[in-house]
C-alpha positions as a printed NumPy array, in Angstrom:
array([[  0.   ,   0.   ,   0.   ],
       [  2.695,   2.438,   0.794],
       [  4.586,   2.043,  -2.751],
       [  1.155,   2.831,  -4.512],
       [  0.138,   6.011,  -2.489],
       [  3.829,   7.413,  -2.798],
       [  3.202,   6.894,  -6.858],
       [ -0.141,   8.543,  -6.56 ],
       [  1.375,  11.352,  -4.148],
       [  4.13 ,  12.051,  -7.039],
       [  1.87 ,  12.032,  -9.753],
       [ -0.006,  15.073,  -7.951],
       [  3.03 ,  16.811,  -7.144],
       [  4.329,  16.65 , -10.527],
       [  0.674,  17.885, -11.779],
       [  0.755,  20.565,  -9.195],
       [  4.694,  21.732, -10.444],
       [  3.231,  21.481, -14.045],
       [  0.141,  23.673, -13.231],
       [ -2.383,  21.297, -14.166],
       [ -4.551,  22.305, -11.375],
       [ -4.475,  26.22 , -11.643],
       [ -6.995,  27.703, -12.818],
       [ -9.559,  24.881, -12.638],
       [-13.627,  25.717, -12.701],
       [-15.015,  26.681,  -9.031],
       [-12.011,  27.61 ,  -7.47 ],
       [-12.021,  29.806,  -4.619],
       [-15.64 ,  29.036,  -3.917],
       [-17.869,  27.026,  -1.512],
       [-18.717,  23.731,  -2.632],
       [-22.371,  23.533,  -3.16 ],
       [-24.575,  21.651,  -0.331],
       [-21.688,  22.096,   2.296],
       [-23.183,  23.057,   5.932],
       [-26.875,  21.164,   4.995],
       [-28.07 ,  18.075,   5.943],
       [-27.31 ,  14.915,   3.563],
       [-29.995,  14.068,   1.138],
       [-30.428,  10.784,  -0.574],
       [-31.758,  12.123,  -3.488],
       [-29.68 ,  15.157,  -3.989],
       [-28.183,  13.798,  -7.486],
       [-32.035,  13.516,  -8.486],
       [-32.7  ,  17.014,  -7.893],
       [-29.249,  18.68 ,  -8.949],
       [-29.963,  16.617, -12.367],
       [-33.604,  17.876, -12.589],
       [-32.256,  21.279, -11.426],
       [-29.053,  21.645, -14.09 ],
       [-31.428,  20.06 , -16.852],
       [-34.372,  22.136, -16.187],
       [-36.597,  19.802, -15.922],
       [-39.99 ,  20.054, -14.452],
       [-40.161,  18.051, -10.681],
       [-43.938,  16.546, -12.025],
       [-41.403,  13.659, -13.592],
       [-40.739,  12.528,  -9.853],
       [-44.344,  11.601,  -9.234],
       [-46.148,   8.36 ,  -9.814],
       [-48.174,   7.681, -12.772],
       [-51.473,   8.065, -11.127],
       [-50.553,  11.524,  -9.717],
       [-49.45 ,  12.625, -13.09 ],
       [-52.307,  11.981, -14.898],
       [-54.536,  13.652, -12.122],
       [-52.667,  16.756, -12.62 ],
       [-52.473,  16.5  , -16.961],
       [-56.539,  16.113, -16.17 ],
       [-56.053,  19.549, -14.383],
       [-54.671,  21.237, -16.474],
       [-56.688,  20.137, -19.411],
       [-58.316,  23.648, -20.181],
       [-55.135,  25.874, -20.046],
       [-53.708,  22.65 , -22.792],
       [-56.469,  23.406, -24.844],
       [-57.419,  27.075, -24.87 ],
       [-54.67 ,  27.88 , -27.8  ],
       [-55.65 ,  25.309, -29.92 ],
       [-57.139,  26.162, -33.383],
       [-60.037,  23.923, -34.106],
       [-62.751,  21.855, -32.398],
       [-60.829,  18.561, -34.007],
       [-57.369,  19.194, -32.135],
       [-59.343,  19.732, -28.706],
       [-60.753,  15.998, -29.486],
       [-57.675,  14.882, -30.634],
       [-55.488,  15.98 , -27.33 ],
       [-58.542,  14.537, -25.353],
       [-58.327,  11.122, -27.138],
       [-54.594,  11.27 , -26.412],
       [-54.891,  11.576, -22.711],
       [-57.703,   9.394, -22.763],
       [-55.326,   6.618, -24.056],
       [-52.856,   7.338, -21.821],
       [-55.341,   6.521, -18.608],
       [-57.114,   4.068, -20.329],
       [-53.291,   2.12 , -20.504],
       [-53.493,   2.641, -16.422],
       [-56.738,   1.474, -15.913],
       [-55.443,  -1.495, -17.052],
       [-52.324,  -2.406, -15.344],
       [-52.496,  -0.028, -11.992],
       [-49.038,   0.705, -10.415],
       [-48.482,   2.852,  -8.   ],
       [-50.391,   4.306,  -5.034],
       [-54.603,   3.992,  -5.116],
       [-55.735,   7.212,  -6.634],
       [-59.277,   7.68 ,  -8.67 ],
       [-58.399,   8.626, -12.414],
       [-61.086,   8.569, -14.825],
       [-61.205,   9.292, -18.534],
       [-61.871,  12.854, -19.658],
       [-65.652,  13.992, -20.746],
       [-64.265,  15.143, -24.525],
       [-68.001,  16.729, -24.828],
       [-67.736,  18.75 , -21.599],
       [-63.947,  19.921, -22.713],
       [-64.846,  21.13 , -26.249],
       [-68.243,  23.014, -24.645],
       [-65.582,  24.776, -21.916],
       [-63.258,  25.362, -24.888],
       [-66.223,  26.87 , -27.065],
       [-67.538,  29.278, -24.279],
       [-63.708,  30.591, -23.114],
       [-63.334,  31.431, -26.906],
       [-66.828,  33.087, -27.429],
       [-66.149,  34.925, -24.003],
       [-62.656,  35.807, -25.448],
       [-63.955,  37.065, -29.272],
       [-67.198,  39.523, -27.164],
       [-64.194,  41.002, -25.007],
       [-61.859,  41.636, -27.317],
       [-62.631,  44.691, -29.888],
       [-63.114,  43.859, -33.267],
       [-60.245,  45.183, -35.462],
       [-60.13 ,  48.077, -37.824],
       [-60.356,  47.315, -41.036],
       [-56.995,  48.115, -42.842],
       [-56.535,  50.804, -44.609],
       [-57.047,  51.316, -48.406],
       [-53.451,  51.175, -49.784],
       [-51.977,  54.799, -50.527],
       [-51.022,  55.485, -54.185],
       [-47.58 ,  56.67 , -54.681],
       [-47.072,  60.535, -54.907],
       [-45.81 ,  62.026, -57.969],
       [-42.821,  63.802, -56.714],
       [-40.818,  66.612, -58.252],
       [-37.641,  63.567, -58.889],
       [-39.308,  62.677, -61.698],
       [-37.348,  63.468, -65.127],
       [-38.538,  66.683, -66.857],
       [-39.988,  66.322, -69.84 ],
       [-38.69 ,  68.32 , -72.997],
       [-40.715,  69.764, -74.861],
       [-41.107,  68.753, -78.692],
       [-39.674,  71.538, -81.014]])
């Protein structure tokens, strides 16, 4: 044992004479999470943290799909047509239909989405939406161009 730590000793003094560890990324500050209590998942949430990731990956299926069903009507108020609010409905539908079938994870009530009930919401938010909002102005008639004094003179036929 002490032949190997004298070779890894040199090695470090030789990078240290060579400079190898000047200049190196964090230097001269605090190491991050020094002074708090340990936390088993602290890799978990430094990943989800550096990646910016959102923390709803963390939760169990069941909990998910409770809160996609929540937010249904913010997912759908930008869509265009009547068809794409069906078509994100059918979507999620699948996706809790595929849990129905093989529950895992903790005993939570998740039912399919009403598609009828979502497209009358998204109907009424975009009526409510169109009376608030004025109507536009219609544009302008395009201008003609002005006849300015750049144009060539004419001469006059002799």
């Amino acid at each position: 044992m002490d032949r190997w730590d004298a070779t890894v000793e040199a090695r470090i003094r030789t990078a240290q004479e060579r400079g190898e560890f000047d200049n190196l990324p964090g230097m001269g500050k605090p190491i991050p999470g020094r002074g708090q209590p340990y936390d088993e998942s602290w890799w978990i949430k430094s990943f989800l943290e550096r990646e910016a990731l959102p923390t709803d990956l963390l939760l169990p299926t069941p909990l998910l799909l409770r809160r996609r069903i929540e937010q249904v009507p913010a997912e759908v108020r930008d869509l265009p047509t009547e068809e794409s609010v069906r078509a994100f409905v059918a979507d999620l539908n699948t996706e809790i239909v595929a849990w129905l079938r093989t529950p895992t994870g903790p005993r939570v009530v998740v039912r399919p989405v009403n598609a009828d009930d979502v497209v009358r919401r998204w109907r009424s938010e975009r009526q409510a939406a169109a009376a608030a909002s004025p109507t536009p102005a219609p544009p302008a008639p395009p201008r003609r161009p002005r006849r300015g004094w750049w144009l060539p003179w004419r001469r006059r036929a002799a």
